[in-house]
N, C-alpha and C positions, 0 to 999 in steps of 0.2 A: 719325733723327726729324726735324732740319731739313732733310732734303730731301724726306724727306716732307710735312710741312707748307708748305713752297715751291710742292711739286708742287700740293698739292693748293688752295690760296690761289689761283697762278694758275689755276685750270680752273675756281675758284669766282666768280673778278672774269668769267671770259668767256664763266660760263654766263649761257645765254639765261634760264631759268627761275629762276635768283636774280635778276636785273633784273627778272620779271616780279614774283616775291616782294616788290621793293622796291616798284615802280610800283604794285602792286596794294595792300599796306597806304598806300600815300602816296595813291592814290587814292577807298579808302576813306575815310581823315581827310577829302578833298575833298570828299564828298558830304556827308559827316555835317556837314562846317562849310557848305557852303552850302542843305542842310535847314534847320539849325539858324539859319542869317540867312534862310531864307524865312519861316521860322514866326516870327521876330522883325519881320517887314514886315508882318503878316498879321496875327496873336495879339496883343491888346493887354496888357500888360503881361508879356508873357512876353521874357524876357531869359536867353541863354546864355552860360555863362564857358565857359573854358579849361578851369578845370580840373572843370567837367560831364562834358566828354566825352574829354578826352584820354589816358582809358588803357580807351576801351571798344575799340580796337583790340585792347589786348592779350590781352581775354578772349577774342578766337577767330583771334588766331595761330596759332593753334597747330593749325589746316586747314592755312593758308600753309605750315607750318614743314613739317607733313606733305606734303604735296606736294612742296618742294622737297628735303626729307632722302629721302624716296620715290625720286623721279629721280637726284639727284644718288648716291645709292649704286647706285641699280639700273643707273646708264651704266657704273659702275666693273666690277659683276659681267658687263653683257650684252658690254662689248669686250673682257673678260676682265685689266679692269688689276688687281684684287685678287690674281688669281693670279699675272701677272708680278709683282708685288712683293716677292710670297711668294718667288717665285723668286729674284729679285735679293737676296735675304738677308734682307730686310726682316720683323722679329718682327711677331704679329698684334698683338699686344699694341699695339707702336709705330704700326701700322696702323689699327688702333680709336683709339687716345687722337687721331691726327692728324684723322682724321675726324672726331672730337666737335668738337674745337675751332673746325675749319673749319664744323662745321655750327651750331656755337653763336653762333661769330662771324656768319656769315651771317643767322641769326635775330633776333640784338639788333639787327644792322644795321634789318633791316624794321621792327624793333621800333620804334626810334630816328625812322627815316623816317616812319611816322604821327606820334607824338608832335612831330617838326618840323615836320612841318603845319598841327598844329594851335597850335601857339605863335605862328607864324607870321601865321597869320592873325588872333592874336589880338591880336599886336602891330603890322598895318595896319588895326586893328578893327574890320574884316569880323562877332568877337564877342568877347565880352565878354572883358579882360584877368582873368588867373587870380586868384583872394581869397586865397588861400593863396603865402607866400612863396617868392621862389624858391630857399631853400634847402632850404622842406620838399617842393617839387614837384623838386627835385635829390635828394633823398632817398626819393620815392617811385619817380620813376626807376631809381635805382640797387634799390633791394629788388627793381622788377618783373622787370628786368634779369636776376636771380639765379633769375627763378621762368623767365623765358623759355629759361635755357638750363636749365635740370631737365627741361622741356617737349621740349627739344631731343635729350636723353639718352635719353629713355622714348621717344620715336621715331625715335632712331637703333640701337638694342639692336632695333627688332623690322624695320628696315631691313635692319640686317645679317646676319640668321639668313635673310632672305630672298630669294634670289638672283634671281627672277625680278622685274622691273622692274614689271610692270603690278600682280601679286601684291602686292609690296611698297608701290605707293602706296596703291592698293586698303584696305590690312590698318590703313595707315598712317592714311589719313583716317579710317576706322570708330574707329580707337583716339581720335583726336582727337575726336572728335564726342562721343564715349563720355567723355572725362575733362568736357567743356563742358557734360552732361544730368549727369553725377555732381556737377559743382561746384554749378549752377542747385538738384540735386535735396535735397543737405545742406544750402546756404543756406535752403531752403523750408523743410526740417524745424524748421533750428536755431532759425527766427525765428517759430514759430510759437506762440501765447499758448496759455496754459495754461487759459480759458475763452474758451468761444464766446459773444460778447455778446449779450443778448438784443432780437431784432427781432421785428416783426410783419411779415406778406406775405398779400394778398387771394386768394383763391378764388374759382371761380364753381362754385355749384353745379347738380344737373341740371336744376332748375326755372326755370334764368336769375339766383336770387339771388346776392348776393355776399355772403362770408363773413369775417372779418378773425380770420384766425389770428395769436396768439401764443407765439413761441419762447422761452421762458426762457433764464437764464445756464445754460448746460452746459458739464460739463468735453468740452477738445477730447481727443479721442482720440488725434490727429497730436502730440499733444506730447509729448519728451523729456526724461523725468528719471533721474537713476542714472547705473549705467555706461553704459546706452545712447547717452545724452546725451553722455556724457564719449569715448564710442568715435567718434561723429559728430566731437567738438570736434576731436580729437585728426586725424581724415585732411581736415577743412576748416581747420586748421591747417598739412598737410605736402601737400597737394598744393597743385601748382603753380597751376591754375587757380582752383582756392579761394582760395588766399593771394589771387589778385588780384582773385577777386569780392570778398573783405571790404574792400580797399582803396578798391575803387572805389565801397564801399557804405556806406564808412566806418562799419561793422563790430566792428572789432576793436582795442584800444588793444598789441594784441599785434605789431606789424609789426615790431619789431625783431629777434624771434625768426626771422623766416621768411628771412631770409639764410641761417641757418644750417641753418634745416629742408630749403631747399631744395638748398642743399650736402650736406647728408646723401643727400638722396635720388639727387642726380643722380651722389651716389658708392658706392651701394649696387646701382643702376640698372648703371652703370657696370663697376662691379666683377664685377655678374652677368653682361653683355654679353661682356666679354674671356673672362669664364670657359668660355662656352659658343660663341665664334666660335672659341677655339684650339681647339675640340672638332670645330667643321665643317667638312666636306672640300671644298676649295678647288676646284672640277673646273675 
């Protein structure tokens, strides 16, 4: 196992595409911190902290993460290193676990790398220094940290079932996109009021006149009560991407749980992955 994770650490410091991974969330932060000081030049009374924007990278990492778990396994199947490994004695089992780790660590790395950007800049105050302390913004780091590598898991399991490289980033990014409309789509539901306040809105009618209709309080239809409600709470609770929209939506007084939810998952995830790559034939 540590030569396999040896192995596989150095090929990840000298992949090209995890540098781009890094560059590319670091350069993300750079836009949004220097958006965020135009519109402060521009906007009068508008003022950006730190900690506004410093974990909106983390909510679509996880394209980044897909794409680099994508390549970085699909290089291993197409020069056929998965199978020399096998060959060399090397269990799948100790093969998967080494690849999680490397692709986890690689992940929080980029993770990390927006977030120092944006501190950064906010400590030559380019914008606003963070309101929140830096042991709770230490704290939120570490939680997102745990959700970023669960994120890491769920697209390294659909990596490695897939041998073909292009196939695999392909399948990889759709999956990502897919958890980012699922997280957006439960946060809509969960926040949505229980009546629809009542407004008025004008018409014109076909003679030229104008009308002034009004809409009474009605119950919303879109809203969640029961188990329905409780079944939304419960996977915007344990997925990853959720956990980090309520964080960044400040949301949920529940974030000390999601360490844990997200270790479950990324070891259930996990667990499935070994189970079904010792099943696939290494060609």
């Amino acid at each position: 196992m540590s030569k396999l994770l040896r192995a596989d650490f150095v090929r990840m410091f000298k992949s090209k595409i995890f540098w781009a991974g890094v560059f590319c969330m670091a350069g993300y932060a750079g836009l949004l911190v220097f958006t965020s000081w135009s519109a402060m030049q521009t906007a009068p009374g508008y003022y950006c902290f730190a900690d506004d924007i410093f974990l909106v990278g983390a909510m679509y990492i996880s394209i980044v993460i897909a794409v680099f778990v994508g390549i970085f396994i699909g290089e291993d199947y197409s020069s056929g290193t998965i199978r020399n490994k096998h060959i060399m004695g090397h269990s799948r089992t100790a093969m998967y676990l080494s690849d999680l780790i490397t692709c986890s660590t690689a992940s929080v790395i980029m993770h990390i790398a927006f977030i120092v950007v944006i501190i950064g800049s906010s400590v030559f105050g380019i914008i606003g220094k963070s309101r929140t302390s830096i042991e709770n913004m230490a704290k939120i780091v570490l939680i997102t940290a745990f959700s970023v590598v669960s994120i890491s898991a769920m697209i390294l399991l659909i990596s490695m079932l897939i041998p073909k490289k292009s196939a695999g980033v392909v399948t990889a990014m759709i999956f990502s996109i897919l958890l980012i409309m699922i997280a957006n789509t439960i946060d809509y539901r969960l926040s949505a009021k229980e009546y629809i306040q009542p407004y008025t809105y004008t018409v014109t009618n076909e003679d030229g006149t104008e009308q002034e209709i009004e809409q009474p309080l009605t119950k919303n239809p879109k809203y969640l009560t029961g188990t329905k409600k409780k079944v939304f709470q419960f996977f915007h609770d344990v997925l990853p991407v959720d956990q980090i929209v309520q964080i960044y939506y400040q949301e949920s007084d529940n974030n000390k749980n999601f360490p844990i939810n997200s270790l479950c998952v990324t070891a259930i995830v996990t667990g499935t992955g070994i189970f079904l790559f010792r099943k696939k034939d290494l060609k």
